[in-house]
Structures are given as C-alpha cells and as structure tokens.
C-alpha positions in Angstrom: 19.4 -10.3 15.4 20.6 -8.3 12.6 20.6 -4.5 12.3 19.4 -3.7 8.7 20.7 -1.1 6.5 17.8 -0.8 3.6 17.2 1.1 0.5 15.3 4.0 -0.4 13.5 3.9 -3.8 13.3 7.3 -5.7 10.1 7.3 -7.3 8.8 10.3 -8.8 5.8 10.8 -6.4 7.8 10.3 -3.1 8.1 13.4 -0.8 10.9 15.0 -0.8 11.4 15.3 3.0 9.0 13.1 5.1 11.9 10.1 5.3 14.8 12.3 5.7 12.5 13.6 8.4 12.2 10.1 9.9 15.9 9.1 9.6 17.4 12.5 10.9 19.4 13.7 8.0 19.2 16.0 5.3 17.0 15.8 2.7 19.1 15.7 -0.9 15.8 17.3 -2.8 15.3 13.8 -5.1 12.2 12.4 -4.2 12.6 9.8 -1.1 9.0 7.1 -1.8 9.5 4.4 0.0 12.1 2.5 2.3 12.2 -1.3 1.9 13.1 -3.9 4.6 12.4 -7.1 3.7 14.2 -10.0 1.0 12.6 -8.7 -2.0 15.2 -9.7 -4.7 14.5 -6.1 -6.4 16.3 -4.2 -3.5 16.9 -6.7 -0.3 18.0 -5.4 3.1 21.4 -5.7 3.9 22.9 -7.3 7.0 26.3 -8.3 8.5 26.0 -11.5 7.0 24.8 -10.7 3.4 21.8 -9.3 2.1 18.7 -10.8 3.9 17.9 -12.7 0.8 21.1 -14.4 1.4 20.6 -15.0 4.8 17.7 -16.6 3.9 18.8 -18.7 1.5 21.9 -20.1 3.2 19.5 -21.5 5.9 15.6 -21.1 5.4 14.6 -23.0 8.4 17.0 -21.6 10.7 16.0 -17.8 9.8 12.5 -18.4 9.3 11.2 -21.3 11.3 9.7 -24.9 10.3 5.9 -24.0 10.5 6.4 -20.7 8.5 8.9 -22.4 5.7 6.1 -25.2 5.3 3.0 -23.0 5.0 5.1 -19.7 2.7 7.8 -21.9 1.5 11.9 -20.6 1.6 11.3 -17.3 1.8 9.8 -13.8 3.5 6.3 -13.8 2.8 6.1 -10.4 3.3 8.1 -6.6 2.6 7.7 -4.3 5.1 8.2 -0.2 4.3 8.3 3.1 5.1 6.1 5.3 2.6 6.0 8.7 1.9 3.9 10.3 -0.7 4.2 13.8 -1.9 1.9 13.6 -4.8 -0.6 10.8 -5.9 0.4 7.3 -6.5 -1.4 5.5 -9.4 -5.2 4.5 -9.0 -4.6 0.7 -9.1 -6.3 -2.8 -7.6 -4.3 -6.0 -6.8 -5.7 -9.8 -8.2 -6.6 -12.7 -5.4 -4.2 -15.7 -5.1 -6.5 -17.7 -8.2 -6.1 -14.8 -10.5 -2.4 -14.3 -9.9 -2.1 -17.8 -10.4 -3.7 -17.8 -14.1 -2.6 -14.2 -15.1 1.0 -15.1 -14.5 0.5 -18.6 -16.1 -1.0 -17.1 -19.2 1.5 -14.4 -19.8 4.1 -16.9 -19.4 2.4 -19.2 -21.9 2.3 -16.2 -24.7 6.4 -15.9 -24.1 5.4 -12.2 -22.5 9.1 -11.4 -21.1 8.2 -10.8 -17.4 10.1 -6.7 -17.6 7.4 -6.0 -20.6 5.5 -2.7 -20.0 2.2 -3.9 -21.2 3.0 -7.3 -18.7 0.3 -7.3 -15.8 1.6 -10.7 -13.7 5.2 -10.1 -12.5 4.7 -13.4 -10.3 1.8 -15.7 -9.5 1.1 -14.3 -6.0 -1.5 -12.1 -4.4 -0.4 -8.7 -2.6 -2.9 -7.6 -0.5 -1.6 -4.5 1.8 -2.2 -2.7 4.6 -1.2 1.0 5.6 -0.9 2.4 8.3 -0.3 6.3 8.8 2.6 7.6 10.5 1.3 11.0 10.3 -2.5 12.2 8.8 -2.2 10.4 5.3 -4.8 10.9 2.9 -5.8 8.0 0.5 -8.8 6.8 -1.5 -10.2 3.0 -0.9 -12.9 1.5 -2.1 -16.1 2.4 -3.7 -18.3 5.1 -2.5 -21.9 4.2 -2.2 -23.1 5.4 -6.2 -25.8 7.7 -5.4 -23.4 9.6 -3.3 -21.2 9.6 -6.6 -23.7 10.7 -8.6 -24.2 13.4 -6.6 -20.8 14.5 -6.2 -20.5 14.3 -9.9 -23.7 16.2 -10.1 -22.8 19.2 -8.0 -19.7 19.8 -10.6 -22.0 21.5 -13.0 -20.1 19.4 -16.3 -22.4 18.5 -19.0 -20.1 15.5 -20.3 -20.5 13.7 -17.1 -24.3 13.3 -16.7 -24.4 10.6 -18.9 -22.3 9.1 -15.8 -24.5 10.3 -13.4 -27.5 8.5 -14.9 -26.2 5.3 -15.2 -24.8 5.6 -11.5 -28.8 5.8 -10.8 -29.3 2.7 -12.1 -29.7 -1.2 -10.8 -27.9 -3.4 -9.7 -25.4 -1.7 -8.1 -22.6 -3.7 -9.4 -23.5 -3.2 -12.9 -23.8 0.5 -12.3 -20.3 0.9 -11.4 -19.1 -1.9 -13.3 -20.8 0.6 -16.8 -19.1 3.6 -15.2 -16.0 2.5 -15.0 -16.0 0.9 -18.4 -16.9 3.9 -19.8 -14.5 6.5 -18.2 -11.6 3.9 -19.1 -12.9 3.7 -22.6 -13.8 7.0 -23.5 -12.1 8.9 -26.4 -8.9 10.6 -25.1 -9.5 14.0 -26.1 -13.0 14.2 -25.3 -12.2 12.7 -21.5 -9.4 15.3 -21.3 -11.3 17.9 -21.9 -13.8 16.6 -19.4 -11.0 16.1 -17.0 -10.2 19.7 -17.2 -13.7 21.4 -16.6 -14.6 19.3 -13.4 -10.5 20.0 -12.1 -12.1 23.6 -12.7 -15.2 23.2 -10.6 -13.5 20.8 -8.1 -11.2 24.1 -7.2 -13.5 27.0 -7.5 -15.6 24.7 -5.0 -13.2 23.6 -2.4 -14.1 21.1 0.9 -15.1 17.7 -0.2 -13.4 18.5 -4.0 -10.5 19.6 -3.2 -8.7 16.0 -3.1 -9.7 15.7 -6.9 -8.4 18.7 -7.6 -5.4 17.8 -6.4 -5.3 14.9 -8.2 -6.0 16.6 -11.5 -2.9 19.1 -10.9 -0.9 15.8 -10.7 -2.3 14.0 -13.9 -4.1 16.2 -15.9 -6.2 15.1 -18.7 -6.2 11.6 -17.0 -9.3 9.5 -16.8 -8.5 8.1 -13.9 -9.2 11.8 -12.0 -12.4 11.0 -12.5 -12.5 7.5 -11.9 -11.1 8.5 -8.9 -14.1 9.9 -7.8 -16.1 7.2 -7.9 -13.8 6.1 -4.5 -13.8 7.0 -1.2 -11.6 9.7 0.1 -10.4 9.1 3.6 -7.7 10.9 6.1 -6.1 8.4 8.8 -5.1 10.0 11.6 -1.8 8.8 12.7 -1.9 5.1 14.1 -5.1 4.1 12.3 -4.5 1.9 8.9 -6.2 0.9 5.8 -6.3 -3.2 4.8 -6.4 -3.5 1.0 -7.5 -6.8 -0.1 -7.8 -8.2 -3.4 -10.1 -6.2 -6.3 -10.4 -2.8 -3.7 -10.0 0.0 -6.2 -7.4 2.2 -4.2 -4.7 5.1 -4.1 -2.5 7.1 -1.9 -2.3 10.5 -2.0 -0.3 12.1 0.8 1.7 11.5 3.9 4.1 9.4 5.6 3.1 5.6 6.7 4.2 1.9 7.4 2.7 -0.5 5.2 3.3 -4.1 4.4 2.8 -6.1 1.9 2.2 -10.2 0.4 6.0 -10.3 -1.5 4.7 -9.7 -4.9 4.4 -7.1 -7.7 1.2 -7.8 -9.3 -0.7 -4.2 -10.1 -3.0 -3.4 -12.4 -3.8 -0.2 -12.7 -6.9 1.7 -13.5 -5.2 5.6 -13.8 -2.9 8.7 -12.9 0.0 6.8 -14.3 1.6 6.8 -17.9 2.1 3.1 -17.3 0.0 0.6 -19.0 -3.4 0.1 -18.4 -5.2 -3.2 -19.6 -8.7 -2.3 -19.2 -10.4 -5.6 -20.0 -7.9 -7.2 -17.0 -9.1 -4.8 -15.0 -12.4 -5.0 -15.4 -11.8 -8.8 -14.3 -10.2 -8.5 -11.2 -11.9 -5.2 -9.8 -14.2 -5.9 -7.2 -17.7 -3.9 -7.8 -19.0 -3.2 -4.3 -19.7 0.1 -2.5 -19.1 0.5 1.0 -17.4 2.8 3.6 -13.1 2.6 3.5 -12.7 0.3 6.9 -10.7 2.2 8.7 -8.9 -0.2 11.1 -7.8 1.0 14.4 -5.2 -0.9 17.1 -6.4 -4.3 18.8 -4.9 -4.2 22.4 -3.3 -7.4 23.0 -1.1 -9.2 26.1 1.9 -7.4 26.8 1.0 -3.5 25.5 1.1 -5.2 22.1 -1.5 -3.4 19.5 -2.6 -5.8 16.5 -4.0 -4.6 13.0 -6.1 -7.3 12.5 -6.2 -8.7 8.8 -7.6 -12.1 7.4 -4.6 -13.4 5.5 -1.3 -14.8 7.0 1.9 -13.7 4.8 2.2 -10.6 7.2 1.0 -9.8 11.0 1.4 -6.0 12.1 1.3 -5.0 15.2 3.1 -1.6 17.5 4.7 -1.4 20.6 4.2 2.1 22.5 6.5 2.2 24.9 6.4 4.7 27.7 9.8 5.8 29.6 10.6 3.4 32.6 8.4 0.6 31.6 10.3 -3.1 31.9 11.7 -4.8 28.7 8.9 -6.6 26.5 9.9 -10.0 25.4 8.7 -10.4 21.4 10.2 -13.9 21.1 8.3 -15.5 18.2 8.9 -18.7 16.4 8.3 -17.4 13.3 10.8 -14.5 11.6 10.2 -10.5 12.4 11.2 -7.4 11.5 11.2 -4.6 14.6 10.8 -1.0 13.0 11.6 1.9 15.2 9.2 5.0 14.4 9.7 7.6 17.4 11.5 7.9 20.1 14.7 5.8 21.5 14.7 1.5 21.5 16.9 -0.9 22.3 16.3 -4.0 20.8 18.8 -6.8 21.8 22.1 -5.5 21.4 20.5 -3.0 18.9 19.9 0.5 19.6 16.9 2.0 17.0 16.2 5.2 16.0 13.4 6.7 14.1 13.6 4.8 10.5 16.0 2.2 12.1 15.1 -1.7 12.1 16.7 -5.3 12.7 15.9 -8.7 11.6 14.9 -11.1 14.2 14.9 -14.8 13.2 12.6 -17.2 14.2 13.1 -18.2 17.8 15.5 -15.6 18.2 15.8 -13.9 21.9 13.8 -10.6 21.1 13.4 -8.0 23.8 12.8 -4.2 23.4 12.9 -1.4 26.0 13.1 2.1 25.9 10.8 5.2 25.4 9.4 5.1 21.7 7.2 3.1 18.7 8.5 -0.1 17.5 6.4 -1.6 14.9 6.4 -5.2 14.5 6.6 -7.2 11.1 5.8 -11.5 11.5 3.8 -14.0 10.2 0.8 -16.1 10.7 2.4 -19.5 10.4 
C-alpha cells in the first residue's frame, strides 16, 4: 500500500480555501480547483516507488490485477479528485465510447496536433463522471422539462428571448431544445450580449430560483452560455449525495467542495462560460436532447457498512466508509486496484495513518484494512 502525495491544479475557478480547508494548512490565496490521485500522465500521484504511472507500468498485472488489465488494459481506468469550485466551471457535455472513438480518429486523420485549442478529442475514450458533494455543492445537470424553461425565461420580462420561449412550446420535445440551443449558440455576439445582460439584470432584481444565473452571468458576462444555462436544471447536493454524468448530459459545477471520479480521459466539449473553444456543430452531435429531473443519487448500503454510488459503467466504482469511534477494522481487500481517500476524521489504513485530504494506493489483492473514527472514500473498479 502506498501513501500518495498528489498535486493540486490551480485553475482559475478553484476556491481559494475549501482544499486548504481539507488538508489543514494555510491557504496561499492562488486558486486551489482540484486535487488529483490517480496515473493520469498530466499530473500522476507520486509514491515511494515512483509516480503511480510508473508503478504501473513496471508491473501492470501485479498493481492492478489480471481481470482488470484484460477488460481496461495496462493502466488506471479511472482519476479520482478532490474538487473545489469557487466560481462556475464551463457549461460542457462528454461523447460516449463510439463517438470518442471517431472524433479522436478523425482529428488525427486531419494531422490536428492533439495540444490545438480548437482540438475537441484529446484521446478516444469516454469520461463519464460522477460527483459527489463533500459539503452543499450547487451544480446544473441535465435538461429541465421545456415548458418549465419557457416559463422561467418568461418571467424575466426580456423581449429578445421570447422568440426562445415560443419555440420551447413547441413539438417534439427534442427538437424544441435541440432549436434553442442552436440558436443561443449561434446567435450574433453582440446582440446575445446584450441579451445576456438584461436577463443578468432581472435574474438579480428577482432573486430565489434566479439567483444561480445571476451568478453565473457575474462570472461570464456577455456569455451565451448564461443562458443556455438556463435551459438546465439547477440542483444543491447536500453533503454525501452525488450526481452521475453520463455521456451527452449538458452539465456544470458551480460551487462547493466534492469527490468526483472520472473514465481517464479528457474529451470535453463545451457549450459556454469559457473563453475556450466551442465547436457548435460537434456539439450539437453529441448532446443528448432529453428533459428530465437531475438524478440525484444517494448511498446504497452494502455488507460491511460499505455505502455504493451505483453507476452503469465499470472504469470506476465509488463507494464510502463512515466509520464510528470503536468500531472493529473493515477488511476492503479487493482483487482489483483502489484508491482509499480520507475525508473527515482520523484513519488508519494499513500501516497508513489518513487525514482529511490524505490517500494511499492499494494494489490489487493487496491486504487492505481501515479503522478509526472518520470517512474514507473508496476508488476500484468493476472488473
């Protein structure tokens, strides 16, 4: 088992306090966005032995187990991470496992280098997600039912957007939000900034169910994606309940602290609140156009205090431990690789002693017991 020492990315809409927090230092004032644990090559968790990437590599089958080397090939499947988000994080949706496959083949085939800003395939896998909130974390997932849109965009009072609310009115569904959405992302610049502006006006004068999107506007103003935003559903997890993003879900973060895992891959296209490239007609392709509520998922009690986040794909498995003081060690022995993430309290883990933001590597078949009085997260595959 392998205590890991892991990097903190500094991007721009990361909190400035909620990992320091965590960890139990001082904050620097930089932004702090996300801790990583995993073998991603772009910033792999070091160990005793090397990075974890070069753990890996020296002996695939010995750190991650036959079955899971046979089904995800040599390497993690997954990347585990703490996130914290202090303002909001682009308004983006994430291709299937075919589409990744023939995005990545065709930018390769047009001789697109793979660091291009306009390139939308970074590799040929999916990356679906799930998050799950550490404390209440605010987000947007999904699309709201269109009536309810049209409603919302309605009640604003701004004459540049009825044209949206009628075709939100109309039928099929799909097609409804499919036009919308082509439209906002299409719409001349300056004419959708000034629109932009005037409902960021009305969404503060009038407060409650608003007041997310003007929030977002303070963030990215004059962007379309404020008010493709809208078109989403807003939801607040309260602390232990998590969001699964699968492939084509319209989604964003907007604020808190929160565990989330990942598919290894960097495939993102993005439909807003972002200076980054957006490549509407890819979009368009991969966004699924279906209303319905967010999906809040909540713990699955399993043998042994475990608590599952059920998903329906295999790269990653998430599960927590809450351990109350005096209780007996848990045996997590697995024969597949893990990742054991300390979020509150005091754990030992093997040899290991985890605090808040603290994690190891446990490879497959590895002896893996944890007592204590805290939260341990757990990071494995389906395999």
């Amino acid at each position: 088992m392998d205590r890991l020492d892991n990097t903190v990315r500094p991007y721009a809409w990361g909190s400035t306090t909620a990992i320091p927090k965590l960890l139990g230092v001082e904050p620097t004032g930089e932004p702090q966005a996300e801790m990583w644990m995993g073998a991603h090559p772009g910033a792999p968790s070091r160990t005793g032995r090397g990075t974890l990437v070069e753990v890996i590599e020296a002996g695939p089958e010995r750190e991650l187990g036959v079955a899971a080397v046979a089904k995800f090939g040599p390497h993690l499947p997954f990347l585990l991470k703490v996130l914290a988000a202090g303002a909001p994080l682009s308004l983006q949706v994430h291709p299937n496992l075919e589409q990744a496959k023939e995005g990545y083949a065709d930018e390769e085939a047009r001789g697109i280098p793979v660091d291009a800003g306009h390139r939308n395939y970074k590799d040929a896998n999916h990356k679906p997600e799930l998050i799950c909130a550490l404390t209440e974390f605010d987000g947007l997932c999904g699309f709201r039912d269109p009536l309810r849109t049209a409603d919302l965009l309605d009640g604003l009072g701004v004459d540049s957007l009825k044209p949206y609310v009628d075709l939100l009115h109309a039928h099929p569904e799909e097609a409804a939000l499919r036009e919308v959405l082509t439209a906002i992302l299409s719409a001349d610049p300056d004419e959708m900034a000034h629109t932009v502006a005037e409902a960021a006006a009305a969404c503060s004068r009038l407060g409650g169910e608003y007041a997310p999107y003007a929030d977002i506007a303070h963030h990215y103003p004059g962007d379309p994606g404020v008010i493709a935003a809208m078109l989403l559903n807003h939801v607040r997890l309260q602390p232990g309940e998590a969001l699964f993003l699968g492939a084509g879900i319209p989604h964003a973060y907007l604020n808190g602290l929160g565990v989330e895992i990942m598919a290894n891959s960097d495939n993102v296209l993005r439909c807003g609140l972002t200076p980054k490239h957006v490549d509407v007609p890819e979009l368009l392709r991969i966004v699924r156009f279906e209303a319905g509520d967010a999906g809040v998922l909540r713990p699955e009690a399993a043998p042994d205090g475990e608590e599952v986040y059920e998903t329906p794909i295999d790269e990653f498995r998430l599960s927590r431990y809450v351990l109350p003081a005096g209780t007996t060690a848990h045996d997590l022995t697995r024969a597949t690789p893990q990742i054991l993430l300390c979020t509150a309290g005091a754990v030992r883990a093997g040899e290991h002693e985890l605090t808040p933001g603290r994690s190891v590597f446990v490879p497959a078949g590895e002896k893996a017991e944890v007592s204590g009085a805290g939260t341990v997260f757990r990071a494995t595959v389906v395999a």
